[in-house]
N, C-alpha and C positions, 0 to 999 in steps of 0.2 A: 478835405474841406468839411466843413462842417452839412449833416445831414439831419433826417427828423426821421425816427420812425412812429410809423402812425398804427392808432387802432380805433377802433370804432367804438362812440358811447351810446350810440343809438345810429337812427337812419340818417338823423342832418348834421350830426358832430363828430368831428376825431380828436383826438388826442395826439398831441406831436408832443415829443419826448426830442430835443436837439440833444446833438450828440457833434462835440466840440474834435476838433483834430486830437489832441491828447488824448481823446479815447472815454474822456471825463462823462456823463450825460449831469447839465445845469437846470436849465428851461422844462417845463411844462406847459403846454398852452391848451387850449380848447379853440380847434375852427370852425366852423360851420360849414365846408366844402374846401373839396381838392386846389382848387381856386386859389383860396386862401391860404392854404397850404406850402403851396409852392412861392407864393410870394415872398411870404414870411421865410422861407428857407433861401432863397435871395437875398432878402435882405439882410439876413444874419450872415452868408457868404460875404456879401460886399462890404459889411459895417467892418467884418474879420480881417481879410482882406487890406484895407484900406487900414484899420490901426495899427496891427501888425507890420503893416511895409512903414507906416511913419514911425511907429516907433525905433524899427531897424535902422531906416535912412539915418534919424535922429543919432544912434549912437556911432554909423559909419563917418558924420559929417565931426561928429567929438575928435574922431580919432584923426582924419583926414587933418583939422584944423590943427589938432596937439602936434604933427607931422609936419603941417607948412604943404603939405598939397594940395592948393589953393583952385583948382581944376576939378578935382574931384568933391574938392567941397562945394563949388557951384553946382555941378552937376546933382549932389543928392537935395540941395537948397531948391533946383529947379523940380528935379521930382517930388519933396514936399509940399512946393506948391501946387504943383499941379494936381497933387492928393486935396488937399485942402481946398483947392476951385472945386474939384469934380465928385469928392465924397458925396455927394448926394442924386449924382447922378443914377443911371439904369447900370445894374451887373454888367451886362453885356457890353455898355462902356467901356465900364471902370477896366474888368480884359480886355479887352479888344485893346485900351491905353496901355495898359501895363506888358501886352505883347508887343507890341510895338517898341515900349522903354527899357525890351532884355537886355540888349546888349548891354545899355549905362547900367543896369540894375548887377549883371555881371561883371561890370568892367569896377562898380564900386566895393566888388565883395572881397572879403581877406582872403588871404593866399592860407593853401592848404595845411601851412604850417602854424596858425596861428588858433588861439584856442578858442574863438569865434568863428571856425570855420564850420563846426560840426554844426551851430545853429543855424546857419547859410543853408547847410546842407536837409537839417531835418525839418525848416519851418518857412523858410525863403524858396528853394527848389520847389515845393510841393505847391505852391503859392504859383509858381511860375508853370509849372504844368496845368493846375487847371485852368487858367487862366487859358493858355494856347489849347485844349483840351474843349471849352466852353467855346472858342474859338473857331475848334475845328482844322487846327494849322498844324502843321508837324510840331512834337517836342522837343523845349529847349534839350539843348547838349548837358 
């Protein structure tokens, strides 16, 4: 998930450098305390977090619909919304829901054969472990 590495500009400021899952670093900020720090590194998890699963859900429900599996397209339409009610809720939420939604979140994912599996695998799983990990719950399968 995405993390910050910090360094010091003096006694009451750091510097956080976010550093995105791809490895990318985007963001520079200036905080005034650890405090702030870690908020901010929150909320960049959950904003990540949160768009990334809607956009996924989004193209699982594309394909689900182009399919006629009218079951599973509710199911990712239900976890959209409930993306969309709770995006602004607390991290600790937003996991705590989304461990909770593994199974639908697996049960909606392409099968191994398919050539959207590898992103399941490199940017959905990783999403799902921290998720149970911030938790504190055993890791998905």
């Amino acid at each position: 998930m995405i993390h910050a590495e910090a360094s010091y500009i003096d006694q009451s400021h750091l510097r956080l450098v976010f550093v995105w899952p791809d490895g990318q670093t985007r963001d520079s900020v200036v905080v005034n305390d650890k405090k702030e720090a870690f908020r901010l590194v929150y909320f960049h998890n959950r904003l990540y977090i949160v768009v990334t699963l809607r956009m996924w859900l989004n193209g699982r429900m594309n394909v689900y619909q182009h399919v006629g599996d009218f079951q599973r397209v509710n199911e990712a339409v239900q976890l959209i919304h409930f993306l969309d009610d709770h995006c602004k809720t607390s991290l600790k939420f937003v996991t705590r829901s989304i461990c909770d939604r593994e199974a639908i979140i697996r049960h909606l994912a392409p099968g191994e054969k398919s050539k959207y599996y590898k992103t399941f695998e490199s940017v959905i799983v990783p999403i799902l472990i921290f998720c149970c990990e911030m938790q504190g719950t055993e890791q998905p399968c």
